[in-house]
N, C-alpha and C positions, 0 to 999 in steps of 0.2 A: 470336822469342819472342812469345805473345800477351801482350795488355793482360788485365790483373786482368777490367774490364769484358765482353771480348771471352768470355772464359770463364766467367767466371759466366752472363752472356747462353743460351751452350749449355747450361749445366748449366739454368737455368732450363729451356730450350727442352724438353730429354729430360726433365725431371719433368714435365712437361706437353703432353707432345704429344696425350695422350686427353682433352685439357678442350677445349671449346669453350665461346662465350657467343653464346645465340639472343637477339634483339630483337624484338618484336613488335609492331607501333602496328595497331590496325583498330577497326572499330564498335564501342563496347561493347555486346553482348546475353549472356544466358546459355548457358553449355555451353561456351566458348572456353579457361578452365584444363582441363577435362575434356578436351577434342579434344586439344589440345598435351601435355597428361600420357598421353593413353593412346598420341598417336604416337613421344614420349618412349619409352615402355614399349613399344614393339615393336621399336624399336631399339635397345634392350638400351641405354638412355640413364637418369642418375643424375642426379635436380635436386639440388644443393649449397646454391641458395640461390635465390630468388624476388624479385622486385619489383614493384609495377602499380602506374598510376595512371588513374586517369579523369579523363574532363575535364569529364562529365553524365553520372550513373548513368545516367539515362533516353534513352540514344539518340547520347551522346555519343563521342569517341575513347576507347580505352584504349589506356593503353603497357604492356608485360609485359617484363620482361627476365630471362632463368634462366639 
């Protein structure tokens, strides 16, 4: 007999087996939401939800997570 956990685990797993989560750390400059949205969009890919941070508008890391 499964554990309560063990099943809901799977049932989670099949509700979501088409979600992924991309992470993205590189130079901040502009056009880099545009690149990743439009390769998103070729690959027939849906952003849910968005995050960014920078670390120097001017030259600095940015983090992206979708």
């Amino acid at each position: 007999m499964k554990s309560y956990i063990v099943e809901k685990l799977e049932t989670f797993k099949k509700l979501n087996k088409n979600r992924a989560r991309l992470l993205i750390s590189c130079s901040d400059q502009p056009g880099i939401v545009a690149a990743v949205s439009q390769f998103l969009y070729e690959h027939d890919a849906n952003i849910l939800e968005s995050n960014q941070y920078s670390t120097d508008p001017h030259g600095g890391r940015v983090f992206y997570s979708y």
